[in-house]
N, C-alpha and C positions, 0 to 999 in steps of 0.2 A: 067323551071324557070331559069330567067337570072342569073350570080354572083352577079347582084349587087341587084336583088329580094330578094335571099338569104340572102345577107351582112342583108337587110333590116327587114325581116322578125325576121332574129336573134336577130338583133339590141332591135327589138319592144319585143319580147319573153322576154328579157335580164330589158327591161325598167320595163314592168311587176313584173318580180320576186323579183326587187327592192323594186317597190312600195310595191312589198306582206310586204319584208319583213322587210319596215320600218312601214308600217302600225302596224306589228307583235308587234315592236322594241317600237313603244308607247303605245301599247296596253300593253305590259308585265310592259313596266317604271308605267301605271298609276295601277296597279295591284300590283305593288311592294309599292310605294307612296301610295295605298290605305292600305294595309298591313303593313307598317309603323305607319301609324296614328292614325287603328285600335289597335297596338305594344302600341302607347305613350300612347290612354287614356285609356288600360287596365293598364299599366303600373301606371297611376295616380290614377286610381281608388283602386289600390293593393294598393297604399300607403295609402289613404285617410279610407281608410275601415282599415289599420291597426293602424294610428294613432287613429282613431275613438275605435278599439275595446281597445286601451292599455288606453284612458282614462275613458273608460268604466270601466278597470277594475282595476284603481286607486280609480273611486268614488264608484264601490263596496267595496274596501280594503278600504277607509275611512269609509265608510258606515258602514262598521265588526267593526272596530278600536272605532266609537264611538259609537254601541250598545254594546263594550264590556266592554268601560268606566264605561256607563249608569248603567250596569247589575252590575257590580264592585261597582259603590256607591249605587246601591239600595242594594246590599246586605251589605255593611255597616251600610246603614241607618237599614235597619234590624236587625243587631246584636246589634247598639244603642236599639233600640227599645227594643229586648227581655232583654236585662239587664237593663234598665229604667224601662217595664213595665210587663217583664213577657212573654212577646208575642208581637211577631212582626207584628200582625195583630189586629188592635182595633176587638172588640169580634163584631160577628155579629147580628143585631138585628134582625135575622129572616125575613123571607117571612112581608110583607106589609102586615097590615089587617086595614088601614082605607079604606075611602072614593075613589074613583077613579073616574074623572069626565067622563061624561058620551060624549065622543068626537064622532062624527059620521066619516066614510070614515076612509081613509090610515091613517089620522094625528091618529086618535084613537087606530087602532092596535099598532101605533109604540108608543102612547103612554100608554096605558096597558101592553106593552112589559117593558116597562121602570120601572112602576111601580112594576112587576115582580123579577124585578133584585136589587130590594133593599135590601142590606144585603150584599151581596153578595162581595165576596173580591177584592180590586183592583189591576189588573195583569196588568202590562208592555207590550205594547203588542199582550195583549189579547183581543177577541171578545167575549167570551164566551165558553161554556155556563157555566162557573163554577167563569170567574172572567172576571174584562173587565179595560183597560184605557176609557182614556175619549172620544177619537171618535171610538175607539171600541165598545162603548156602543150605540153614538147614530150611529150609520152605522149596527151594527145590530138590531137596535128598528125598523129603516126604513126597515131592506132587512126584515123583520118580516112582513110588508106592505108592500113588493114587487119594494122597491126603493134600487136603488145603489148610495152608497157613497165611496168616499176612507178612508183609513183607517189613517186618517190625520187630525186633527183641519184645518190647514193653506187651505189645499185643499178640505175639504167640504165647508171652507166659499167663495172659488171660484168657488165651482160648482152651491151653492144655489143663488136663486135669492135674490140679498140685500133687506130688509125691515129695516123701521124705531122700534123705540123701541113702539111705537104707534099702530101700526101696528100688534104687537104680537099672535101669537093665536096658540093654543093647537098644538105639532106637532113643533113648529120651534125652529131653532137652535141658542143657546146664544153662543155667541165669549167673550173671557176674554184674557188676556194679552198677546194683539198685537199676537193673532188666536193662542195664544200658548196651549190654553183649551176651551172646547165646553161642552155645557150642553143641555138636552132636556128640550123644557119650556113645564110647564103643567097646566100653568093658576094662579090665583091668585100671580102673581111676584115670582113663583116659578120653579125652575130646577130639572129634577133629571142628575147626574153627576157623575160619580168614580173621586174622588178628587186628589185622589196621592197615592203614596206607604204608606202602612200602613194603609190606609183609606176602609169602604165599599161604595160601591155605597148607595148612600142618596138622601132625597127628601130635597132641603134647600130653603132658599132665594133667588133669582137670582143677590142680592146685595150685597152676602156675598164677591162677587167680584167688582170690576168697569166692567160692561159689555164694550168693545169695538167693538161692531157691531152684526148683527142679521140678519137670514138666515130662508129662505123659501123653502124645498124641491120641486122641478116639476116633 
């Protein structure tokens, strides 16, 4: 081999190693760049999940703060109560022993369930089986016939399908002041309801209130 084969051969060998090792040279930049960017949106996401969980747990501490209002003036209202009347709970009229209409399917258990629970004291709250508020009553008349409700006025009248007051029939749910209170209808323009602190679950009128809307379980 000539010197200047050599020179050349080296030359090309030299050009090579170059190319390796800028190939190399963006290969590691786009691996760094990639590692980077994977950096920023873990980075973002660490925030956004922690901004997320501290308002999370503002609207639990509000949440605490206004069931501990509520339970503060029910037990006030209570203590009016027993020094007004003796007892903080109007006396219970016992287990139902009229009539019960005779409902066929789901509407009919959840409503014999209802009819059931008459008497029975109104808990804040509560589902049963010993006291109930007012969509704990009718959310367990339904899970009683195998339906799910929340445990909410405002969100059982957005889970039920809207009907007119026309429309009515055994089984469906009355709305009163602006979804604030829900009652079970059971025919004849009547509810049964847990009315409020101090009250039993009762069989009344459905106009003891202004109904404001009316609800179909599916």
């Amino acid at each position: 081999m000539t010197t200047a084969n050599a020179m050349l051969s080296d030359t090309n060998g030299f050009i090579d190693r170059l190319s390796m090792l800028e190939h190399m040279s963006r290969k590691r930049q786009r691996q760094v760049a990639s590692y980077a960017d994977a950096n920023d949106k873990f980075t973002t996401q660490q925030t956004q999940l922690h901004t997320t969980r501290e308002k999370q747990e503002a609207q639990i501490n509000e949440i605490n703060a206004r069931k501990a209002k509520i339970e503060g003036d029910l037990k006030k209202l209570m203590d009016l109560r027993t020094k007004a009347y003796g007892s903080a709970q109007e006396k219970s009229g016992g287990t139902y022993k009229g009539a019960v209409p005779p409902v066929a399917g789901a509407a009919g258990v959840a409503v014999r369930f209802a009819y059931a629970q008459i008497g029975k004291p109104y808990g804040w709250g509560d589902d049963g089986p010993n006291s109930y508020d007012c969509s704990g009553l009718t959310m367990a008349a339904w899970r009683a016939a195998g339906k799910s409700l929340p445990h909410n006025a405002a969100m059982q009248h957005s889970k039920v399908a809207r009907i007119s007051r026309a429309s009515l029939a055994e089984g469906d749910l009355v709305f009163f002041r602006n979804d604030g209170h829900v009652g079970l209808y059971v025919g004849n323009n009547q509810i049964i309801d847990a009315p409020h602190a101090g009250t039993n679950v009762s069989l009344r009128s459905m106009d003891v209130m202004t109904p404001t809307g009316y609800g179909r379980v599916r």
